[in-house]
C-alpha positions, -999 to +999 in steps of 0.1 A: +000+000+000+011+035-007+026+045+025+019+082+039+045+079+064+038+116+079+002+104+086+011+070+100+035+086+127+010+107+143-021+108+136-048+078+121-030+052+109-012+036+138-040+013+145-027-007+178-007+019+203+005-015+225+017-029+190+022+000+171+039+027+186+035+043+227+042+073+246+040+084+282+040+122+295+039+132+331+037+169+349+043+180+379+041+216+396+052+227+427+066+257+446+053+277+415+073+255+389+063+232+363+084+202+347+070+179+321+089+146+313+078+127+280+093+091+266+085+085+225+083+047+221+088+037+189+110+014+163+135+045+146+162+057+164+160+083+134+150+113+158+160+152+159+157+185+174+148+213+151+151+248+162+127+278+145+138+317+159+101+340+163+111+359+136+078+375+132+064+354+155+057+358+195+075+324+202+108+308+191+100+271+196+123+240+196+103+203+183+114+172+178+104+144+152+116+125+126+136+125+095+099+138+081+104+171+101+067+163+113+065+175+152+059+150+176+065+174+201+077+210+213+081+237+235+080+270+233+104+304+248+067+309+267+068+279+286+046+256+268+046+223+256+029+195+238+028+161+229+005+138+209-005+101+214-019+070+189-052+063+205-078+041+196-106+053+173-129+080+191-153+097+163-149+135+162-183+147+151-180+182+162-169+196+128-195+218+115-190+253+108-152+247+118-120+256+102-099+229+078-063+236+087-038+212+083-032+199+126+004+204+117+003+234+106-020+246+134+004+230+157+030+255+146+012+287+147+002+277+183+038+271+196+049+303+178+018+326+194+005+309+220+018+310+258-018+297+278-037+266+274-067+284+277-059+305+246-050+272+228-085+252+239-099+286+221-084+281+191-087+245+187-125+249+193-125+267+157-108+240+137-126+211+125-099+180+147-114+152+129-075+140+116-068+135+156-098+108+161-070+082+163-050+110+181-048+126+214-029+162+221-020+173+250-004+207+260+014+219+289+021+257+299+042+270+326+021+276+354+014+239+352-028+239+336-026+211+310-052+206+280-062+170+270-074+174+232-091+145+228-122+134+202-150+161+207-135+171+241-112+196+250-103+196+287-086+218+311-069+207+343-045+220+375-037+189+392-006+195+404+007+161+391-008+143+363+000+112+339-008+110+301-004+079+277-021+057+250-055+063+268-084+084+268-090+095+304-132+098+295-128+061+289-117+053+318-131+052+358-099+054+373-055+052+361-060+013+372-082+007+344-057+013+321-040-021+305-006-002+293+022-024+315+049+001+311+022+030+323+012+008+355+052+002+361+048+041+361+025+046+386+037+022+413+074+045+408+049+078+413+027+065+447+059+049+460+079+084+461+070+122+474+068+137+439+090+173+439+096+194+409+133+188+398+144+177+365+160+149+383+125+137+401+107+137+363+140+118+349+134+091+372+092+093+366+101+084+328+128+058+335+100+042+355+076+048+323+100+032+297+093+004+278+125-018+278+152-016+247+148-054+244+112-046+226+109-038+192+088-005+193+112+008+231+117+040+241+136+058+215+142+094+238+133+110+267+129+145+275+126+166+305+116+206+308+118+229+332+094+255+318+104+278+340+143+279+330+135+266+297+162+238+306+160+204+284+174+175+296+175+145+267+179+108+275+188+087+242+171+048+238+158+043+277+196+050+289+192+071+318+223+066+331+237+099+306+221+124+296+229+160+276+211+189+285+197+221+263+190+254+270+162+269+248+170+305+247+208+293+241+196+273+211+175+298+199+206+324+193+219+305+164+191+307+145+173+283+133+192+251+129+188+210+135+204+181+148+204+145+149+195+136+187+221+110+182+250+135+175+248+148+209+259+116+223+291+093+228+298+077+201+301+044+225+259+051+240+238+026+237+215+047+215+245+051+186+246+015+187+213+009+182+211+037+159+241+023+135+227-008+139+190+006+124+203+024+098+232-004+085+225-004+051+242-044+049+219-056+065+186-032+076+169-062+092+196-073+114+177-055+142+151-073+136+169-108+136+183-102+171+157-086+185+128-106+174+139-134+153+112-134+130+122-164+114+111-187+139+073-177+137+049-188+112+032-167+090-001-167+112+019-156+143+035-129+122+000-119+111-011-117+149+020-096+155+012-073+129+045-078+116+041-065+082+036-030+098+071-024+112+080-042+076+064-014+063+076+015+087+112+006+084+106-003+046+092+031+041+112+055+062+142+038+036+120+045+005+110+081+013+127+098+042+166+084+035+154+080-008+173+046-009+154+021-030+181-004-031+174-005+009+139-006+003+136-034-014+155-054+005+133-049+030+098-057+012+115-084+000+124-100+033+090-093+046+076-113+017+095-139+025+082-147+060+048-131+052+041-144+015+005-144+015+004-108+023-007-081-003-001-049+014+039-062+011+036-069-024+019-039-027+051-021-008+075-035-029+055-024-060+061+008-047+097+007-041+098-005-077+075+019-092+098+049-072+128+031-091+110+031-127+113-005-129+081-011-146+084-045-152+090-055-114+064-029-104+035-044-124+049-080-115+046-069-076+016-054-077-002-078-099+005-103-072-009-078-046-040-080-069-045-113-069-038-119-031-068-092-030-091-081-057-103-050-038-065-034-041-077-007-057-043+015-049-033-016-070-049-011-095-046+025-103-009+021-099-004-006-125-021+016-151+006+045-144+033+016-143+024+007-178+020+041-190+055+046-180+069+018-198+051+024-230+070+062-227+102+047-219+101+022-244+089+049-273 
């Protein structure tokens, strides 16, 4: 299937968060001061910082993401921050009369104008959220009143502490009906200790929220702000026995700029291992071999482990974000080979194919996809534009 990798990080198409892809957020303000910790749980180690100056703008604003420069999170010079989650399905029908803005784009002009959560809920409540109703937002400002965005409800709160994950609180009766392990590992950490806002307290809240390296879709980075300071600290792949830390308004001074989270870090970290380990383009599923050993399952297992979809994620982010095709195919191709019943792979590898203009390997891949399943219609509509191509090349 044509793969719309900006879409599957954050918003609808992550369809199991335990499988798929987690994240944990906590808050805590005391003494007039507000930290926020967050953990982003997820197969790439391909993570960085990008740094925008306010320009014209109220805010200068750092966020983080991937190599698609989508934000999975931020914070502002005003003291607030956000995060997002992959939730179940919750309909949003609250869309008439509202305003179709792109959330990505109404992310940014909120972290470059906006310093309140109440002034965000305002805004929000004029643009139609339907994208987020496998999505949940929440935003953080420093005197410590969180939003939830979540479905048709926007929610204001001042506990002074407060937990966020894969979960929507108005589906729940209390934090123990939540089925998350790593987020119950959480909690016993938080009712076991006197909570006090320090960068080292939330540091130790998110170590406690982790989910292990030895699991495919782990903790990738943790980071911890003091919204008051503007102070980041940055963990790298659930190491939190090092850390670098970041000053926003220091950041800010050289202008707008990024870097790869993994460049701030010994070269001899856990997280550069992993990270040259993901990205070795000799092997790009040796990860995969050591940390799951996908060989020894059958196909029906693999099918239960929605295995196909990190095939697809790591396929992808090859295809589009680093442009290797070579990569890319190697990829589909191995995932065909332990999954060869499966058309969305075939479908992928047409792809990686088609991106290559080999039409005759294209149309042979997603033929196959068609005949594993008649109702491809992406399928379809992409072998017509394979053979138009090869009728051009060939004339």
């Amino acid at each position: 299937m044509k793969y719309n990798l900006i879409s599957f990080l954050l918003v609808i198409l992550l369809l199991n968060p335990v499988i798929s892809s987690a994240c944990s957020m906590y808050k805590i303000t005391k003494d007039g001061r507000t930290f926020v910790g967050n953990n982003e749980d997820f197969l790439s180690p391909n993570n960085q910082f990008w740094f925008e100056v306010a320009g014209d703008k109220k805010y200068g604003v750092m966020y983080m993401g991937q190599l698609n420069n989508f934000a999975q999170g931020a914070i502002n010079e005003a003291g607030l921050v956000f995060d997002g989650f992959t939730e179940p399905e919750l309909p949003i029908e609250n869309t008439e009369g509202k305003t179709n803005v792109f959330i990505g784009n109404a992310i940014s002009n909120i972290m470059q104008t906006m310093s309140s959560v109440e002034e965000v809920k305002v805004y929000l409540e004029t643009i139609n959220l339907s994208s987020l109703s496998s999505s949940m937002i929440v935003f953080v400002d420093k005197s410590g009143t969180y939003l939830i965005v979540e479905g048709d409800l926007l929610v204001i709160g001042e506990e002074s502490e407060k937990s966020f994950s894969n979960f929507y609180y108005s589906q729940i009766e209390t934090l123990e009906d939540v089925t998350l392990p790593w987020f119950q590992e959480g909690q016993k950490f938080i009712k076991a200790t006197d909570g006090n806002a320090s960068l080292g307290y939330c540091s130790n809240v998110m170590e406690n929220y982790k989910q292990i390296s030895s699991d495919l879709f782990s903790t990738q980075f943790s980071t911890i702000y003091d919204l008051t300071s503007l102070k980041i600290r940055v963990y790298l792949y659930g190491d939190f026995t090092e850390y670098i830390e970041l000053d926003l308004i220091e950041e800010l001074k050289k202008g707008n700029h990024k870097t790869m989270m993994v460049d701030l870090f010994p070269k001899e970290s856990m997280g550069n291992k992993f990270y040259n380990k993901y990205n070795d383009i000799n092997n790009p599923i040796l990860f995969l071999q050591e940390q799951l050993n996908p060989e020894a399952y059958s196909e029906t297992e693999l099918i239960k482990m929605e295995f196909n979809e990190t095939i697809n994620i790591l396929g992808y982010e090859w295809l589009e974000q680093k442009k290797n095709t070579e990569i890319a195919i190697k990829v589909f191709q191995n995932g065909i080979s332990l999954m060869p019943n499966d058309y969305d792979l075939y479908d992928s590898l047409g792809e990686a194919y088609l991106e290559k203009k080999d039409w005759n390997n294209s149309i042979k891949n997603y033929a196959k996809s068609l005949t594993l399943n008649p109702e491809n219609k992406n399928a379809i509509k992409k072998l017509v534009k394979c053979k138009e191509g090869r009728e051009k090349s060939e004339n």
